[in-house]
C-alpha positions as CSV (number, residue, x, y, z in Angstrom):
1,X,-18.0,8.1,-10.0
2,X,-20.3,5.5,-9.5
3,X,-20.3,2.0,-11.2
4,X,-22.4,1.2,-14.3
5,X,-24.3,-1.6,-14.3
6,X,-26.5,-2.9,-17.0
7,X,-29.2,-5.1,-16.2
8,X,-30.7,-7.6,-18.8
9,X,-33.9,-9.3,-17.6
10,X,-37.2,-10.2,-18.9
11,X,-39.1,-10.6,-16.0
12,X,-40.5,-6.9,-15.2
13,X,-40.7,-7.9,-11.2
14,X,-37.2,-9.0,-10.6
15,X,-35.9,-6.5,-13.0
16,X,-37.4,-3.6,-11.2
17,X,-36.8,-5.7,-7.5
18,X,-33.0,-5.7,-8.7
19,X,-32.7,-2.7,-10.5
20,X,-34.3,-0.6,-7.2
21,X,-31.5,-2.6,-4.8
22,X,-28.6,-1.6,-6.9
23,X,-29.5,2.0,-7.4
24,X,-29.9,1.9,-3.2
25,X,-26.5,0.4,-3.1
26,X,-25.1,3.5,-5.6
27,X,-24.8,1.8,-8.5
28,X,-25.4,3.5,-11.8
29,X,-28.4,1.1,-13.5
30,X,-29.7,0.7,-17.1
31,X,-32.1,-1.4,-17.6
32,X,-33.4,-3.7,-20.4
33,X,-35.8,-6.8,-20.9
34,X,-33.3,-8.5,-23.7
35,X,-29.9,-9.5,-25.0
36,X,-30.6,-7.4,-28.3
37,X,-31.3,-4.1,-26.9
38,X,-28.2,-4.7,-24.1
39,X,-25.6,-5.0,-26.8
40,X,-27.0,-2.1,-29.0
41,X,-26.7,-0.1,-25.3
42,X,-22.9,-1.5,-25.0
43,X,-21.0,1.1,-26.7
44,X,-22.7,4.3,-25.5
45,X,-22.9,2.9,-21.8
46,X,-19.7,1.4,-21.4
47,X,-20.7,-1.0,-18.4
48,X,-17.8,-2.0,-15.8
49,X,-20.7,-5.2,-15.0
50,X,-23.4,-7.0,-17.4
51,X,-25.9,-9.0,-15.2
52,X,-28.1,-11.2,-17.1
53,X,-31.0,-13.4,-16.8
54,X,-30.0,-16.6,-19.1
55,X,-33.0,-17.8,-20.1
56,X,-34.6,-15.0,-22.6
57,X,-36.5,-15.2,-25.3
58,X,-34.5,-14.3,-28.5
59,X,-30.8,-14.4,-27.4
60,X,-30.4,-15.9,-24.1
61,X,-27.8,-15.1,-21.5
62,X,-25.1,-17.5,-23.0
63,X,-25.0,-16.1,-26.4
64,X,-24.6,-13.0,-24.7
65,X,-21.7,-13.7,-22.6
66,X,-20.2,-15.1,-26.1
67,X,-21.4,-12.2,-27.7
68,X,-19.8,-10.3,-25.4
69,X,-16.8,-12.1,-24.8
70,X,-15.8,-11.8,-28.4
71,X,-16.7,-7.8,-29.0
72,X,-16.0,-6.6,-25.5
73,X,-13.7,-8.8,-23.4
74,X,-13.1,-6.2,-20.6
75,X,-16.8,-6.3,-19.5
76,X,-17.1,-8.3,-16.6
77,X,-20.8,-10.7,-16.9
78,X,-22.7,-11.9,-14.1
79,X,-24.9,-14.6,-15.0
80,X,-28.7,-15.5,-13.3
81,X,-30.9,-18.1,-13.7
82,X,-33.4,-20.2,-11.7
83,X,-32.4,-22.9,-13.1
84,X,-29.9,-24.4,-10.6
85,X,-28.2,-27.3,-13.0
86,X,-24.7,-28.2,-13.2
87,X,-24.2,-28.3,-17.1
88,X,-25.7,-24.6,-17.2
89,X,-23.0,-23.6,-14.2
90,X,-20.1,-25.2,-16.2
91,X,-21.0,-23.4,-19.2
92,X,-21.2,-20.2,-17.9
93,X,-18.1,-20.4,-16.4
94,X,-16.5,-21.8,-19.3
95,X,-17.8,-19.1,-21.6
96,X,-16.0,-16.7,-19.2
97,X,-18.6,-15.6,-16.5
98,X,-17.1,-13.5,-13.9
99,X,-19.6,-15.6,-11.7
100,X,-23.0,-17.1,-11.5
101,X,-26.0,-16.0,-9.3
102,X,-29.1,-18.7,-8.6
103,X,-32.4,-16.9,-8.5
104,X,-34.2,-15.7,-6.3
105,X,-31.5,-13.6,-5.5
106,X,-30.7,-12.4,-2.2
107,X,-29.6,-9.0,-2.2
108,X,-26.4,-9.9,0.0
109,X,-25.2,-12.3,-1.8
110,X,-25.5,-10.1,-5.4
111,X,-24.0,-7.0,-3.2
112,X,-21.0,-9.6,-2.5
113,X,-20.4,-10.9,-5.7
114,X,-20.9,-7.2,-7.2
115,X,-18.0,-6.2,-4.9
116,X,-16.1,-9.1,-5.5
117,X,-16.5,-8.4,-9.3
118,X,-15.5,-4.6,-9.0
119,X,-12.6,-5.5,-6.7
120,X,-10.8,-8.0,-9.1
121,X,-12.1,-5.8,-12.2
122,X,-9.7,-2.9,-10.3
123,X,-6.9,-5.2,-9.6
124,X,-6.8,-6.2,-12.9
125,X,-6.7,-2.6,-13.9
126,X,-3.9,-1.7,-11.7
127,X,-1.9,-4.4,-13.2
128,X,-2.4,-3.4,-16.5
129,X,-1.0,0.2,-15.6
130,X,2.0,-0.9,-13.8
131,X,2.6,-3.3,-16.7
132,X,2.5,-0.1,-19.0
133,X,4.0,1.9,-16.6
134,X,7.1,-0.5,-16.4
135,X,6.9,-1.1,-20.3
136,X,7.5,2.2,-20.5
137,X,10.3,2.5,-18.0
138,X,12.0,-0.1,-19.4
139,X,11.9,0.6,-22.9
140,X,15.1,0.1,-24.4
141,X,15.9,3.8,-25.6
142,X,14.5,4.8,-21.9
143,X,18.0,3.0,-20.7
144,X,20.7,5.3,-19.4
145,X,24.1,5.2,-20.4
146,X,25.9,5.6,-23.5
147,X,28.8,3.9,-22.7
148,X,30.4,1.1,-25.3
149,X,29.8,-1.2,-23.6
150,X,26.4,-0.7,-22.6
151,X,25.8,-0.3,-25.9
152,X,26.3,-3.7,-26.5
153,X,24.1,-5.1,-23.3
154,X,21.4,-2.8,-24.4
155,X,22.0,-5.1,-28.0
156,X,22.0,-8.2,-26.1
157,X,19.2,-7.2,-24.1
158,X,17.1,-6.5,-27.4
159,X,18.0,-10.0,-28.5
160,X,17.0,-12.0,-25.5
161,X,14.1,-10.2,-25.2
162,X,12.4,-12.0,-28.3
163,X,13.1,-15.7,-27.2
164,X,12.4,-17.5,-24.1
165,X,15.8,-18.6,-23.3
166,X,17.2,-18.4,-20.1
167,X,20.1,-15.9,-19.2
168,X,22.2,-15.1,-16.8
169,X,23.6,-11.7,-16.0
170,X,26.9,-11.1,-14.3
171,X,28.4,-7.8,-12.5
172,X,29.1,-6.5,-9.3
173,X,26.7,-5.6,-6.5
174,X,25.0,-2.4,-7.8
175,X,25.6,-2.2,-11.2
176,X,22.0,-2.5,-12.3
177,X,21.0,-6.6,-12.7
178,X,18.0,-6.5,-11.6
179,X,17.3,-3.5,-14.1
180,X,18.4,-5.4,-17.2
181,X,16.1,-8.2,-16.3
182,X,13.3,-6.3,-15.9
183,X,14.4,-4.3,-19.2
184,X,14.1,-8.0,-20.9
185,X,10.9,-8.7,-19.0
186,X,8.8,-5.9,-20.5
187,X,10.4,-5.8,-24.0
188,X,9.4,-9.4,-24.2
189,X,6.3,-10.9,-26.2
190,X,5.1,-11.9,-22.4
191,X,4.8,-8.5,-20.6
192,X,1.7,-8.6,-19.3
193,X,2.8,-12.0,-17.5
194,X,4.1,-11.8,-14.1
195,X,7.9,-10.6,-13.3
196,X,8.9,-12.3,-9.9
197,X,12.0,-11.5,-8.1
198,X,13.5,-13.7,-5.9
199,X,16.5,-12.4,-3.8
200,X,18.4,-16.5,-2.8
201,X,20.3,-14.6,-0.2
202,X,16.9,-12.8,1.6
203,X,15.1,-16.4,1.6
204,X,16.8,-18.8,4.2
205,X,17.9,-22.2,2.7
206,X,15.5,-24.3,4.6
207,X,12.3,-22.2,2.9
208,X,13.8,-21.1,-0.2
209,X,12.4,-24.4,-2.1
210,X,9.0,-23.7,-1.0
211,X,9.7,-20.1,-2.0
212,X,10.0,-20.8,-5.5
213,X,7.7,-24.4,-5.9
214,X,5.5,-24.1,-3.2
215,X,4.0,-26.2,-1.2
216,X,0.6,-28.1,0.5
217,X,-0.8,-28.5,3.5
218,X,0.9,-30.3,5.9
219,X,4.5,-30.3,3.9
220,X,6.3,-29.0,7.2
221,X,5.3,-28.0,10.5
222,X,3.3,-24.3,9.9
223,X,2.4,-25.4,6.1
224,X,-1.2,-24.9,7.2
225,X,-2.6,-24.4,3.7
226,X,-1.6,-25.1,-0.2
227,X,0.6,-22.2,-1.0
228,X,2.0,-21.5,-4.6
229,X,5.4,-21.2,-5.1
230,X,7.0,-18.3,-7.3
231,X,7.1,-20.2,-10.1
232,X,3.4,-20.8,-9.8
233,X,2.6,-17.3,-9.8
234,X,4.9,-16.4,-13.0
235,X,3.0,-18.1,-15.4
236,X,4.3,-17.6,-18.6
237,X,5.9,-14.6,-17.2
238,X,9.8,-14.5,-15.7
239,X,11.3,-15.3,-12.3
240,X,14.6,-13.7,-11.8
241,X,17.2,-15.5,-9.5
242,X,19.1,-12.9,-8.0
243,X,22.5,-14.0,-6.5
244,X,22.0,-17.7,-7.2
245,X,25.7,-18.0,-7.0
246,X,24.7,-18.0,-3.1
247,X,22.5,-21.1,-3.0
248,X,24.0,-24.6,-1.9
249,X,24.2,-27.6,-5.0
250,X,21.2,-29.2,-3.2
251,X,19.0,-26.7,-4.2
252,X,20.7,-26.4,-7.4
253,X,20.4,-29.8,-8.4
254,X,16.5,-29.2,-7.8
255,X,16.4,-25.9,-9.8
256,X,18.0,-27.9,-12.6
257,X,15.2,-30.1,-13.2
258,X,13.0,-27.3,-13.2
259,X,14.9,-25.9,-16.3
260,X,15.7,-29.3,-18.1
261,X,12.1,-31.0,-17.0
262,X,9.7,-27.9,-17.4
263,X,8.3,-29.0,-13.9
264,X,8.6,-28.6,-10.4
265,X,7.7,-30.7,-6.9
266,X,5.9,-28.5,-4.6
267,X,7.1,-29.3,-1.0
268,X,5.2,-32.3,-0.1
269,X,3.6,-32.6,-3.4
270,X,3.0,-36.1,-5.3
271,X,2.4,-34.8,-8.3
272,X,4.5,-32.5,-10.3
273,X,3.2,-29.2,-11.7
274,X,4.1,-27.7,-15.3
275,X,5.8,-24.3,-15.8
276,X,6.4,-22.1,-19.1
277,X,8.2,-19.3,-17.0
278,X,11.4,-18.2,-18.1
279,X,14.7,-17.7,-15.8
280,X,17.0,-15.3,-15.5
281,X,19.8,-15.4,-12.7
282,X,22.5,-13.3,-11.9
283,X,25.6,-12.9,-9.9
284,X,28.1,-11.2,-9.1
285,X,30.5,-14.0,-7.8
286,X,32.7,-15.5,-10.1
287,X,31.2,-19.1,-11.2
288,X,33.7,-20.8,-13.0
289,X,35.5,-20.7,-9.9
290,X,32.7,-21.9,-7.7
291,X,32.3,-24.6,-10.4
292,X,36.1,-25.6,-10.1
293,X,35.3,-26.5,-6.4
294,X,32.1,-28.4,-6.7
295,X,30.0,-25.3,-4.9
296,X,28.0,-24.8,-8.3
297,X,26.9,-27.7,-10.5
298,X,28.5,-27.7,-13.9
299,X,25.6,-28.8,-16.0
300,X,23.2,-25.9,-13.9
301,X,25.8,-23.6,-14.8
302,X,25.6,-24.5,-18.6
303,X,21.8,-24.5,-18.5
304,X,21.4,-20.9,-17.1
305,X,24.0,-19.8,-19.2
306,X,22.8,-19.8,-22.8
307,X,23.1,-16.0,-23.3
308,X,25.4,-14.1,-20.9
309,X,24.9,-10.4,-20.3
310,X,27.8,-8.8,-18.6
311,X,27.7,-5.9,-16.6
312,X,30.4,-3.3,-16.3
313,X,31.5,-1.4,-13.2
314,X,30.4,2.2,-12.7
315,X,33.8,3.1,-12.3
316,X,35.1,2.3,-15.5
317,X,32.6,4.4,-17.4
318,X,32.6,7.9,-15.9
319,X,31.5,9.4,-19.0
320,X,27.8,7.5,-17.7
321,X,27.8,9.4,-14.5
322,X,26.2,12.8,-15.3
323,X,23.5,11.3,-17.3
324,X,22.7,8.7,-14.5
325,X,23.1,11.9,-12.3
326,X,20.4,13.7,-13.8
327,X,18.0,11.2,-14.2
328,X,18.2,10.3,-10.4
329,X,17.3,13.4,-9.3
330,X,15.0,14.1,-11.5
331,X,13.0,11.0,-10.3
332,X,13.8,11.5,-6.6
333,X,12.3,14.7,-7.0
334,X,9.3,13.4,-8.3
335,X,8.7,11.5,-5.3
336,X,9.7,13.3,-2.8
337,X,7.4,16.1,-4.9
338,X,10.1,18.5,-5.2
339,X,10.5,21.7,-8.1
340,X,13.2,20.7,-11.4
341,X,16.5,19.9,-9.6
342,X,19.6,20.7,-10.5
343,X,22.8,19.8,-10.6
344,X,25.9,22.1,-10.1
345,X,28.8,21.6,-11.7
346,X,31.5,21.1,-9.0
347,X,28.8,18.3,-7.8
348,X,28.8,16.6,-11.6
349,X,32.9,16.9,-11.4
350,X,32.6,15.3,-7.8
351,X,30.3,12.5,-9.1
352,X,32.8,11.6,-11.9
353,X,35.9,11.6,-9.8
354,X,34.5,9.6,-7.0
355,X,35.3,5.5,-7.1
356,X,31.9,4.5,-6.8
357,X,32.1,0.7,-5.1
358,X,28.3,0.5,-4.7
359,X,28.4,1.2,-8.4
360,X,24.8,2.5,-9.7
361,X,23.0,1.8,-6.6
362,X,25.1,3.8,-4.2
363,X,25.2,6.9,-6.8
364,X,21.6,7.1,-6.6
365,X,21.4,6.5,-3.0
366,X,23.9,9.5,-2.6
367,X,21.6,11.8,-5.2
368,X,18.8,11.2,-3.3
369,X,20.3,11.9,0.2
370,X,21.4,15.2,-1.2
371,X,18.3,16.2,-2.5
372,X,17.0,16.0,0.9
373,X,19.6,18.3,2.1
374,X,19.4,20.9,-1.1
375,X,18.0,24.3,-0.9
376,X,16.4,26.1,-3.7
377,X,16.6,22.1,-5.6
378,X,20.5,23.2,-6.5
379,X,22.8,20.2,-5.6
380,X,26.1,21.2,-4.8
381,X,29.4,19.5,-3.5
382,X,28.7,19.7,-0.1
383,X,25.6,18.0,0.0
384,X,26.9,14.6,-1.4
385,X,28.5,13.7,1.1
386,X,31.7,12.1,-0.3
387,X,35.4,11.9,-0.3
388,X,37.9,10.8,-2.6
389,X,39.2,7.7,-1.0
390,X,42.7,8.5,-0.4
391,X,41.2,11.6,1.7
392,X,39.1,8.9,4.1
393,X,42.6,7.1,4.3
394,X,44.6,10.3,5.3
395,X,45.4,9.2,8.6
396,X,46.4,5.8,8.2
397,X,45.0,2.6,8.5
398,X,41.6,2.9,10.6
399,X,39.4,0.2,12.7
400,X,35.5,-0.1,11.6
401,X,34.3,1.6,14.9
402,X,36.5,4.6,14.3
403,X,35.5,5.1,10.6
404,X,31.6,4.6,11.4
405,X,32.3,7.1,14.3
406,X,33.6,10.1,11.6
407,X,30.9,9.2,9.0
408,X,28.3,9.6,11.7
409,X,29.6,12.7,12.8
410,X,29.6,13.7,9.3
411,X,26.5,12.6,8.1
412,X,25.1,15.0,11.3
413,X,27.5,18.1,10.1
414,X,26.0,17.7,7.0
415,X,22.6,18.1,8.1
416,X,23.0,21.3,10.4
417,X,22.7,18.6,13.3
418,X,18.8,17.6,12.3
419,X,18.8,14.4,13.2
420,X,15.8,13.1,11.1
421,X,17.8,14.5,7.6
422,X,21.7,12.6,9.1
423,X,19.2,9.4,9.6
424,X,18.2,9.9,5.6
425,X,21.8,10.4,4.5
426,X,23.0,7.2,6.4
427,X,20.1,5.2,5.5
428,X,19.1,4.1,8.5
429,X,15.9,4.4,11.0
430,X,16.4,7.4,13.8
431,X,16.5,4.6,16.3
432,X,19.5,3.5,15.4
433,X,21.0,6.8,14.6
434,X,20.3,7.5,18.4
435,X,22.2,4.8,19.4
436,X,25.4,5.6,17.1
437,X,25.3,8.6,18.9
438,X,24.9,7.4,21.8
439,X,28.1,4.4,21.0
440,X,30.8,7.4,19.6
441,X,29.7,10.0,21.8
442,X,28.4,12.2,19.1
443,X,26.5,15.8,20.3
């Protein structure tokens, strides 16, 4: 579908000069000779772009981008004039132009900043689904699990959400952190701000400051340009701190200023910069401890904690499992575009009974393997690819080479020996499930 543009311009040459480029360039065109007639057009037309002479009699272009602004916000407006004066540029752009064209305009540069417009009108658009799109995911009655206890984070979570205070979330790797921020994130009166994860133990030490504040050009060999930091690009939004346990009390001392200060250094930087984002960090080591031995600062530890959300284990509620069950496969079945799975019960019973140490993350990991491996979208036992743990130590006390070895050779059993489907079920690339082969001797 091609884009609508509506042209406002009084001068019958350049109107028809303009008008006849755009239509070459595909555009949908309407055209007008004034700001009156253009706004009783908006409604029925639905423009994605307003371009507009300023000067006009009646209702020039400025009261029309105000007009505009006020009635239909999502309109981008390109402004033209051939008057080329500062004090007209800054008030176009204040009155929330998109951008500003200086007549006579040359068709490339209107085709650019036509392009320029469309591209960040679609980018903008995309955001706004994913925010809805994640809004809806992480709606608070969209949360699985019906446990007591989750209960009560799904409460605390509901709390949070409304204030900006910082949180911290505890529980072991897997059981869903990173889910329950988010879940605050989007139930929050900021959702349509950024959400930026930050994984401390993905980022090296050495570039994790710039990471999060940034820096110019020139801070460190390779800074080449200004960059913003994550905290930059959150806005009012939320950075999450996963594993921040991990980071040493240098960086932590810095972090803490952020929080008590409401400002950050970018690397290099003279100036400080402002930030309204809130924090959330989470770990699953046990900070008091690290506190204890002067490998987490006390007062950092006080400041990130001001409402604690903690996570419990997978294990310790099985009755959770065959609803988290069901709802993995449903969504791995989705994207791998797959008819309704399901789930048989000696598979549920499987699920429950098993220990679970990767917690949420590995059950899904497992569901989705076993999708893979289904026929007719029926999971059963064998396609999980599991053992109760006192069956993996029948045999005694075994050495890391030898267990990789039998879950390798198992993994490939379990995939009639195609090699592509064992590489899904171990999570790894084919490359490397080659040269496992090749180590254990594995035909």
């Amino acid at each position: 579908m091609p884009h609508r543009v509506l042209l406002v311009e009084d001068d019958p040459a350049v109107r028809r000069s303009v008008e006849g480029s755009l239509r070459d360039e595909g555009f949908e065109v309407t055209a007008t000779e004034n700001a009156e007639h253009a706004l009783a057009l908006i409604g029925d037309l639905r423009p994605d772009v307003v371009l507009s002479d300023i000067r006009m009699p009646g209702l020039d272009g400025l009261e029309l981008l105000e007009i505009l602004h006020e009635r239909a916000p999502a309109i981008d407006v390109v402004l033209m004039t051939a008057y080329d004066d500062m004090p007209t540029v800054v008030r176009a752009m204040r009155g929330g132009a998109t951008d500003f064209l200086v007549k006579p305009v040359k068709l490339q540069e209107l085709r650019s900043v036509l392009k320029r417009t469309l591209a960040d009108r679609q980018a903008r658009e995309q955001a706004r689904q994913t925010v809805e799109s994640a809004a809806e995911e992480y709606r608070l009655d969209a949360l699985i699990g019906r446990d007591p206890r989750m209960i009560e984070v799904y409460k605390r979570v509901g709390q949070v959400a409304g204030t900006p205070v910082n949180a911290l979330i505890r529980g072991e790797t897997g059981t869903g952190k990173g889910l329950v921020a988010r879940a605050i994130h989007y139930n929050s009166p900021h959702a349509s701000a950024p959400f930026v994860a930050v994984n401390c133990t993905a980022i090296p030490e050495a570039l994790l400051e710039s990471e999060l504040f940034g820096h110019v050009r020139g801070a460190f060999t390779g800074a080449i340009s200004d960059r913003r930091g994550r905290f930059a690009l959150a806005g009012k939004g939320t950075v999450f701190l996963d594993e921040v346990g991990d980071t040493t009390p240098e960086f932590q001392s810095k972090l803490l200023r952020v929080l008590e200060e409401r400002e950050f250094y970018p690397v290099g930087a003279e100036r400080p910069e402002k930030t309204e984002a809130r924090v959330i960090a989470a770990t699953h080591r046990d900070l008091e401890a690290l506190v204890r031995t002067g490998r987490f600062r006390e007062d950092l530890y006080y400041r990130l904690r001001v409402v604690e959300i903690v996570l419990p284990p997978l294990r310790e509620r099985a009755q959770d499992i065959p609803l988290l069950a069901r709802h993995f496969v449903r969504r791995a079945s989705r994207e791998l575009h797959r008819g309704e799975p399901t789930l048989a019960d000696e598979a549920v019973e499987a699920l429950v009974q098993h220990e679970w140490r990767g917690n949420v993350r590995e059950l899904e990991h497992c569901l989705t393997r076993a999708l893979v491996l289904a026929t007719g979208n029926v999971i059963r036992r064998e396609h999980l690819s599991i053992l109760p743990l006192q069956e993996e130590l029948a045999d005694g006390f075994a050495t890391l080479d030898a267990i990789e070895g039998v879950h390798v050779a198992r993994a490939l059993a379990l995939a009639e020996g195609n090699r592509t489907h064992a590489a899904v079920l171990l999570g790894i690339s084919k490359p490397r499930l080659y040269r496992l082969l090749e180590k254990h001797r594995i035909t």
